[in-house]
C-alpha positions as CSV (number, residue, x, y, z in Angstrom):
1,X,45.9,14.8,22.0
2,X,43.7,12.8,24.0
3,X,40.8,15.3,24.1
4,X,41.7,15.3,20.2
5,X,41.0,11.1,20.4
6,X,37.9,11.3,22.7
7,X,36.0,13.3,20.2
8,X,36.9,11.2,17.1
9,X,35.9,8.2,19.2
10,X,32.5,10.1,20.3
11,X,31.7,10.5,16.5
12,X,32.7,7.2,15.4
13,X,30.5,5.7,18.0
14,X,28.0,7.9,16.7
15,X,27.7,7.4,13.1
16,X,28.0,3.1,14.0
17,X,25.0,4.0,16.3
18,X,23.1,5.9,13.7
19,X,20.5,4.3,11.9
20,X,19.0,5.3,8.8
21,X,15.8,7.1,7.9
22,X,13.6,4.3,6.9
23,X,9.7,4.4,5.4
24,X,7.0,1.7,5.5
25,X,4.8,1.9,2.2
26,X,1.8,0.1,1.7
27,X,2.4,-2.2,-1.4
28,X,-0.5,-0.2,-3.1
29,X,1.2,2.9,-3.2
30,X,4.5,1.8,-4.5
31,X,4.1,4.1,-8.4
32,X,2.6,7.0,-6.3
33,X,5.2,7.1,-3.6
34,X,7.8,6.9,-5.9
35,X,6.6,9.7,-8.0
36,X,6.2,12.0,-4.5
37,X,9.4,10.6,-3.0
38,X,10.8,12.6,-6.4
39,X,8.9,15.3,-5.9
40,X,9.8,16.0,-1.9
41,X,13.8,14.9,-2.9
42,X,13.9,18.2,-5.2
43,X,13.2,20.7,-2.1
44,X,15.1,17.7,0.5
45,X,18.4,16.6,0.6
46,X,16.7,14.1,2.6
47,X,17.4,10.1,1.7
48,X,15.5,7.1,2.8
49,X,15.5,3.8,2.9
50,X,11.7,2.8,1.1
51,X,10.1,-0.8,1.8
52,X,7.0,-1.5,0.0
53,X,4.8,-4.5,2.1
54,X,1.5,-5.3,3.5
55,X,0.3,-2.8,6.2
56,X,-0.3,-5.7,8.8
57,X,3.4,-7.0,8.0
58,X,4.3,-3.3,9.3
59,X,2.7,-3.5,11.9
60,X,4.0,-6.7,13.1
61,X,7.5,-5.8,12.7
62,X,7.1,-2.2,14.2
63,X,5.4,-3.8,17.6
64,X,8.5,-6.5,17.6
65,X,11.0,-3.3,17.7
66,X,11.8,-2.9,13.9
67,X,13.0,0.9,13.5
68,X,10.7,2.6,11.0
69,X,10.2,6.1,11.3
70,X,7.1,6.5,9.5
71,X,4.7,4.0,8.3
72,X,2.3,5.0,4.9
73,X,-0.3,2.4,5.1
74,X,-3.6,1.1,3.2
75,X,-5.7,1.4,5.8
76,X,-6.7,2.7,9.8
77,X,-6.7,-0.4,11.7
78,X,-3.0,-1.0,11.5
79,X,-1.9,2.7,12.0
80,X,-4.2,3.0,14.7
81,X,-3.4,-0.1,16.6
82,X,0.1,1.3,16.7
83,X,-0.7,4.1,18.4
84,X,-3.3,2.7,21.0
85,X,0.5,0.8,21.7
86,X,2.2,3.9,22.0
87,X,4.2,3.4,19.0
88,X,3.5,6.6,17.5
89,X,3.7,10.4,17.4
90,X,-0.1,10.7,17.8
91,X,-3.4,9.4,15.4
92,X,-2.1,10.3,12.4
93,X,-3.7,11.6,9.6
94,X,-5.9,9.8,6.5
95,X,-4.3,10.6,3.0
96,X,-5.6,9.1,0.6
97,X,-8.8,7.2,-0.4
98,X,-8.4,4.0,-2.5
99,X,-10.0,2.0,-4.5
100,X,-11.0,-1.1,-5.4
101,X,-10.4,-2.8,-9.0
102,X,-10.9,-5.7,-10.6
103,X,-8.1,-6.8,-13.3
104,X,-8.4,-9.4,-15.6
105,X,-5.7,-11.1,-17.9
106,X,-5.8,-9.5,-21.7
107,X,-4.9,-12.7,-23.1
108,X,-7.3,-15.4,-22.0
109,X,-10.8,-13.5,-21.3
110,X,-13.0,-10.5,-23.5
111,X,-12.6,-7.3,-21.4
112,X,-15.2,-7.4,-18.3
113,X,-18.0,-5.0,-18.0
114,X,-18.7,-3.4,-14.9
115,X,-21.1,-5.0,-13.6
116,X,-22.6,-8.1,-11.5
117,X,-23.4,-10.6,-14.5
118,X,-20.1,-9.7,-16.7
119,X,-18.0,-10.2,-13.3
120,X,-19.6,-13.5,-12.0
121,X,-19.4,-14.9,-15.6
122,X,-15.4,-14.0,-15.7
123,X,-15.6,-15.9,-12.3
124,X,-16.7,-18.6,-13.4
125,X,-14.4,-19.1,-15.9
126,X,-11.5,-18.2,-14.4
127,X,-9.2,-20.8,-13.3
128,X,-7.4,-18.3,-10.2
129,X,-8.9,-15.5,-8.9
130,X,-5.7,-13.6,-6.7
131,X,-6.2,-11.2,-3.3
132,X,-4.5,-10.1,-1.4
133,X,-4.2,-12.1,2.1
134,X,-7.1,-10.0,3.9
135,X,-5.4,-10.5,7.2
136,X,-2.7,-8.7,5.9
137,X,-4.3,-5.7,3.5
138,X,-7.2,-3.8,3.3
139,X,-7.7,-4.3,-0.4
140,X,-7.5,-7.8,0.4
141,X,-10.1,-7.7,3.0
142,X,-12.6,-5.1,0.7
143,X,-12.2,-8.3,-1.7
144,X,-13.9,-10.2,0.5
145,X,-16.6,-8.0,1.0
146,X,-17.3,-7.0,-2.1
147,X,-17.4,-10.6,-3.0
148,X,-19.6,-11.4,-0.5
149,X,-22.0,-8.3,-0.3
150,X,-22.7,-9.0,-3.9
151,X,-23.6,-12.9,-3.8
152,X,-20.6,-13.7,-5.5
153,X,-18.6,-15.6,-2.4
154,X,-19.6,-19.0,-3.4
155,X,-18.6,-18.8,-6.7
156,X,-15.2,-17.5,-5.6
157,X,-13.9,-18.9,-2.8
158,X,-12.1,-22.0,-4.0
159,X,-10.0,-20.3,-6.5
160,X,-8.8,-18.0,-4.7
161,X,-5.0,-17.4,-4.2
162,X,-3.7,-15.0,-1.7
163,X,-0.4,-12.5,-2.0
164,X,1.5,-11.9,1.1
165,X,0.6,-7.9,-0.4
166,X,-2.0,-5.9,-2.8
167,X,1.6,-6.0,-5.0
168,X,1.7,-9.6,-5.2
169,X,-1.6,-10.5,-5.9
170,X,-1.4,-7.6,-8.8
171,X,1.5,-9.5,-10.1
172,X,-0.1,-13.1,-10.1
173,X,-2.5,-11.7,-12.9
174,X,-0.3,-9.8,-14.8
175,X,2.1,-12.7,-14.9
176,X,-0.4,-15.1,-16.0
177,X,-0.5,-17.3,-12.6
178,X,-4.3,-16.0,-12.1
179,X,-6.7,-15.2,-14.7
180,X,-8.3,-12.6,-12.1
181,X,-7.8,-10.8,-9.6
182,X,-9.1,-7.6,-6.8
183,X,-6.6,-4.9,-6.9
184,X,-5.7,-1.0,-6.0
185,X,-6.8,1.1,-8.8
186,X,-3.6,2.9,-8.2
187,X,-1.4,-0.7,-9.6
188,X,-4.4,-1.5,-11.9
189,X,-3.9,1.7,-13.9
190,X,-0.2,1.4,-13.6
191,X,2.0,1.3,-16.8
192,X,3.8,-1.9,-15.7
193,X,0.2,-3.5,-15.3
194,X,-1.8,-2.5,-18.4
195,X,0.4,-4.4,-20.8
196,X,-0.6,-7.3,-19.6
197,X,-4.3,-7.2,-17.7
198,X,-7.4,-5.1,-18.7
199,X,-9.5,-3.8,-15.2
200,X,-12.5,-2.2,-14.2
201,X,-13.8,-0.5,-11.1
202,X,-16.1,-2.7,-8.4
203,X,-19.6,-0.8,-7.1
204,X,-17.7,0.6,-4.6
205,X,-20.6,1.0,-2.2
206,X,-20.6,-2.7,-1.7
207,X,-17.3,-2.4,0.7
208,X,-16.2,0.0,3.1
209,X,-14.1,2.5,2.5
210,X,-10.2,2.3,2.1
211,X,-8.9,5.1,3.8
212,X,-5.4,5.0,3.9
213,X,-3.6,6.7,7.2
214,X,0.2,7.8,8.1
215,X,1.6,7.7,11.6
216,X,5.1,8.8,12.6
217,X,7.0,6.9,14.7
218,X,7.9,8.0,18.3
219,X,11.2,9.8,17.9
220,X,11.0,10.1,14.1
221,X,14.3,12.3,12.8
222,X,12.8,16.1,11.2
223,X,13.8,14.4,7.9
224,X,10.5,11.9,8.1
225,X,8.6,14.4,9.6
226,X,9.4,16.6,6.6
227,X,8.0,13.9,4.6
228,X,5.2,13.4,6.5
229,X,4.1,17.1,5.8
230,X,4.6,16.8,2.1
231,X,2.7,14.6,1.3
232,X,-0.3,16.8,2.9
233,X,0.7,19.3,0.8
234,X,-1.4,20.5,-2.2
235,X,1.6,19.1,-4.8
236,X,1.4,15.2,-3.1
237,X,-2.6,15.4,-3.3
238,X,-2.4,16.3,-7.1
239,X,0.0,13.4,-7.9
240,X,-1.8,10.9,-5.5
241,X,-5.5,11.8,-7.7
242,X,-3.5,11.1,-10.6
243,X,-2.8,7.5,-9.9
244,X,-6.5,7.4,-8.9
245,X,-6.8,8.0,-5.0
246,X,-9.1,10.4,-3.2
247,X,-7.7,13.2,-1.0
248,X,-9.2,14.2,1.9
């Protein structure tokens, strides 16, 4: 009876002590991941818990003990600042490529060519141009230096309006709160967006390159790791170049 007691109270403690498989994904990838987490969930029985955010909001969290087991971010810095703390497995590994969009609100402007005259006059007549904070997001931060590499800084600086994510900012000019704003092709081209916002690529030679990197978490359960594999595998990369990223 009491050996019968001590293992019921050795699971219990257990399963209160568990916590759950949970994912960090960058804001940017929220349609893709969802698509892939569908994908992997028809060969797993795996379930997570998904947050979408910024990648430095991650970051912060993870370094102040929150218990992700694998963060999917928008960018190097952040996954690699993780591990030089020895938050992680190893380096990770860059999956995707991104890139950088500029979305405009169908109702107030004409579409927007792409390039530097048709942008800087929607600039100047927009009221709000949104970004993402670039503290926070890479896409953010590639606003910037697109908008600065091609003389257009000036001109845009005071009406800009910053989302805590690449999400957020998305959703200011689809909403009608901005009349413009810088993007991830990956939301600009999403079905949810295009009803309300026309886009067009930026030169994307005049920032650097988003590559997007994953990093497991020291002590990551086989179920995240599992993850972590498939979305290297040949299936992930097709859906992630359909929502407009480049796979390594």
């Amino acid at each position: 009876m009491r050996s019968t007691i001590a293992v019921l109270l050795l699971f219990c403690a257990q399963s209160l002590g568990a916590q759950p498989i949970t994912i960090a994904v960058t804001a940017n990838m929220k349609d893709a991941f969802a698509e892939i987490n569908t994908a992997f969930r028809a060969t797993s029985k795996a379930d997570f818990r998904v947050v979408f955010g910024s990648s430095g909001n991650f970051t912060a969290q993870i370094m102040n003990g929150a218990p992700y087991n694998l963060l999917i971010a928008a960018d190097e810095y952040f996954p690699l600042e993780l591990y030089k703390n020895g938050k992680t497995v190893d380096e990770g590994l860059i999956y995707a490529i991104g890139k950088l969009a500029l979305i405009a609100k169908k109702s107030s402007n004409p579409p927007i060519a792409n390039n530097k005259a048709d942008i800087a006059k929607a600039i100047s007549r927009a009221n709000k141009l949104a970004i993402a904070k670039p503290e926070l997001s890479p896409y953010g931060k590639a606003a910037i230096e697109y908008l600065k590499s091609e003389g257009l800084w000036e001109l845009a600086k005071d009406k800009l309006i910053y989302g805590d994510n690449i999400g957020i900012a998305t959703m200011y000019v689809a909403s009608g709160a901005a009349d413009l704003g810088f993007t991830a092709l990956s939301l600009a081209a999403s079905p949810e967006v295009i009803k309300h916002a026309s886009y067009v690529l930026v030169d994307d030679r005049q920032y650097q390159p988003i590559q997007q990197r994953m990093v497991l978490m020291k002590g990551a359960p086989p179920e995240a790791l599992n993850l972590y594999r498939f979305i290297q595998s040949p299936q992930a990369k097709s859906i992630l170049r359909q929502y407009g990223y480049i796979t390594p």
